[in-house]
N, C-alpha and C positions, 0 to 999 in steps of 0.2 A: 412666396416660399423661396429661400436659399437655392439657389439650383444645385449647389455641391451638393448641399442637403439634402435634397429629392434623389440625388445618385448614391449617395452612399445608403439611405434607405431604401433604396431598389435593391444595391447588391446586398445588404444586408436579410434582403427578405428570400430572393431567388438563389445568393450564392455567387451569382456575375451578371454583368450587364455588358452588352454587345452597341457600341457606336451608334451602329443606323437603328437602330429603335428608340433609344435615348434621344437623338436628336428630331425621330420622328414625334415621340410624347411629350418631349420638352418647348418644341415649333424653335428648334435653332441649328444653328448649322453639326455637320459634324465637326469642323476644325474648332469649335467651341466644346463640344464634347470633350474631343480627346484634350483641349487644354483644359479640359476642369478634374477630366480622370489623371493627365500627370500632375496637379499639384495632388490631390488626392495619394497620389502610389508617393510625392514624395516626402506625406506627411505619413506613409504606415500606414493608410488604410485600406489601400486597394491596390493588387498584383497586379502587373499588366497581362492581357493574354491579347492574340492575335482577333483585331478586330474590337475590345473591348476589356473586361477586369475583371477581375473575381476579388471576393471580398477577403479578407483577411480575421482569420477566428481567432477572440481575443474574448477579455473576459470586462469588455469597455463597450459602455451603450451609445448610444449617440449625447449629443450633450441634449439637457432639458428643452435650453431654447431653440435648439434647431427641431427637439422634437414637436414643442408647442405648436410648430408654424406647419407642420405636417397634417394632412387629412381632417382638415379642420372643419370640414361642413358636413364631415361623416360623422364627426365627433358630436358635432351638435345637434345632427338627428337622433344620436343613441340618446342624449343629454336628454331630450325634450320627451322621449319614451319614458324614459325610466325615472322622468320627475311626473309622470303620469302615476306611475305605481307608487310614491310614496305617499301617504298622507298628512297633516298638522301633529303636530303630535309623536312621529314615532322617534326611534333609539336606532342610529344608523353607524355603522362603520363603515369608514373608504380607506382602501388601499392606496401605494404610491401609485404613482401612473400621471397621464395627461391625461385622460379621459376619466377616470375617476374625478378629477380636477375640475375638467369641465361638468359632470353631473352635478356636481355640486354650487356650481356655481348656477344650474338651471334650477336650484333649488333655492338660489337666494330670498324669494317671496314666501317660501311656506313659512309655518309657524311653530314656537312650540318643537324645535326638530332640539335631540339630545345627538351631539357628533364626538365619537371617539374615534379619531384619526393619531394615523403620526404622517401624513401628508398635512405639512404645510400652507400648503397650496390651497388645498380644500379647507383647509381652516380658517384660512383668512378672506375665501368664498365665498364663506358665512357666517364670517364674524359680524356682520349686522343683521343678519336673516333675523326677524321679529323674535324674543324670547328663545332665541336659541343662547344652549348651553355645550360646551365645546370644551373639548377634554383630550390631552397631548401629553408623550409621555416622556420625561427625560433623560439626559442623555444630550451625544453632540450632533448638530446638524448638520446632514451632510448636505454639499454645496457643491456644483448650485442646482443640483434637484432638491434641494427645501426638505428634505422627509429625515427621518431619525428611523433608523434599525438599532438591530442589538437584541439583549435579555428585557431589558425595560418596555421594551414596546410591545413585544411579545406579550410579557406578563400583564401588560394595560391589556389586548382584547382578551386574555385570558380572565380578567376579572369582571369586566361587563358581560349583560347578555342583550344583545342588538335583536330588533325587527327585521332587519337588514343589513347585509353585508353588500356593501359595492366595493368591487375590485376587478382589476384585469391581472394583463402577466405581460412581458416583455414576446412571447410568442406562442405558437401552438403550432403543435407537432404533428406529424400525419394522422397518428395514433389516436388524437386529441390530448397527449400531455399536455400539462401548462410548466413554459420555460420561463427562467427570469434569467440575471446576470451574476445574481450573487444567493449565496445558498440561504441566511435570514431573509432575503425578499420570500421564498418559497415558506420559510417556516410562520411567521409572521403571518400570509395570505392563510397559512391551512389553520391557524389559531383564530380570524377571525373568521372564516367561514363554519368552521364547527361551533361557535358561539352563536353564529345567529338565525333566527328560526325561518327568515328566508335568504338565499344566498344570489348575486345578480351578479353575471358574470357580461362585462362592459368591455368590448375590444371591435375595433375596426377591422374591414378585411384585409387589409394588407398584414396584420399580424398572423393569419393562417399561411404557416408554412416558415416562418421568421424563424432562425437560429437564434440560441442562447444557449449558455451550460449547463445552468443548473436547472435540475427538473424536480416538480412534487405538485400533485393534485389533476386534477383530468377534465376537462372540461364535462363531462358528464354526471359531474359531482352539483352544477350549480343546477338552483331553480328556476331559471331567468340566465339564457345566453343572446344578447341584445347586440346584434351589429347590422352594417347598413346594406351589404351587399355578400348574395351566396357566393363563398370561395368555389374553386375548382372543383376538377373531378377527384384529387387523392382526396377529398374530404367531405363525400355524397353519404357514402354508406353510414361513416360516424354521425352526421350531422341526421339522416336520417332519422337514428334512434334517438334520438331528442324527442320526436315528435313536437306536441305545441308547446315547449319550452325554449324551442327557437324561434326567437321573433328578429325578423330582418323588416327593419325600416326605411323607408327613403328611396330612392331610387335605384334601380337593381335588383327589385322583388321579385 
């Protein structure tokens, strides 16, 4: 993993990150920290504060491939769950995201799978999956996350009806809102999940508590909320009310 990478998705997720913790999680010194937080503060993305940085709110995600290389063995526990729940045969929709990306890709051996995505990524995850059929809606691609927004994408899961909806969100709120960074990511996720007759909500723990701006839909909405490790205390009592629709996989049970 990027080490910058791993920092700015720290303060992205808490708000700021403090020196001697960074350098305690990361096993390097602090004079390495604080030279990765000022190139950081002098590319705009992180303030400096006494002792460490606070993140800077902006309406910009991290880039794809720095995301890719993030929590990548949590991604691949949800991946391996939630290719348990599909079967040969079904009508699946996935949202943008890395983790949606990676389910899909732990689905490359089913059979018979029908994918309406506008992620990219997932598309070509399984574009040799046996008899699969795959369906994307156009429009211009946005780069280099791979995925296509807008009215066209929208009206593609408006016109199918899936078995399945996989998707995550850029965050989740104390509340349990689901945040993204742009407001068609939010419209697009509530258009495939009201289309499909089961909905699987796919995010690691580091997304519990992750700022973003724009907000629509609630985690309590999905049927299947699948991550690797129980967050904190602000999110006992939400997560609570799930009952067995929260399945935490992997280590940290």
């Amino acid at each position: 993993m990027n080490r910058q990478s791993a920092i700015l998705e720290t303060a992205q997720s808490r708000g700021r990150v403090m020196v001697d913790e960074l350098a305690e999680a990361l096993r390097v010194s602090a004079h390495t920290v604080r030279r990765d937080i000022n190139a950081l503060c002098a590319q705009g993305k992180l303030r400096r504060l006494h002792g460490g940085a606070e993140f800077i709110e902006g309406s910009s995600n991290l880039p794809y491939s720095a995301r890719t290389s993030l929590n990548v063995a949590a991604k691949q526990r949800i991946a391996a769950h939630v290719a348990g729940l599909i079967p040969d045969g079904a009508t699946l929709f996935f949202s943008i995201g890395t983790t949606p990306a990676v389910v899909a890709a732990a689905l490359a051996e089913r059979e018979g799978l029908t994918v309406i995505t506008n992620n990219l990524n997932a598309a070509m995850a399984l574009s040799e999956a046996p008899g699969a059929r795959i369906v994307i809606p156009g429009g211009e691609l946005r780069l280099p996350d791979r995925d296509v927004l807008g009215p066209l994408a929208q009206d593609l899961f408006g016109a199918y009806r899936a078995d399945f909806a996989i998707y995550g969100a850029a965050g989740i709120d104390n509340d349990g809102s689901l945040l993204d960074f742009h407001e068609p990511e939010v419209r697009i996720r509530g258009q495939a999940q009201e289309n499909a007759r089961q909905s699987i909500f796919v995010a690691d723990s580091s997304k519990f508590g992750r700022r973003a701006p724009a907000v629509g839909g609630h985690l309590d909405e999905a049927d299947h909320v699948v991550t690797e490790a129980k967050p904190g205390a602000p999110f006992a009592a939400m997560l609570e009310s799930l009952g067995d629709r929260l399945i935490i996989v992997g280590e940290g049970k």
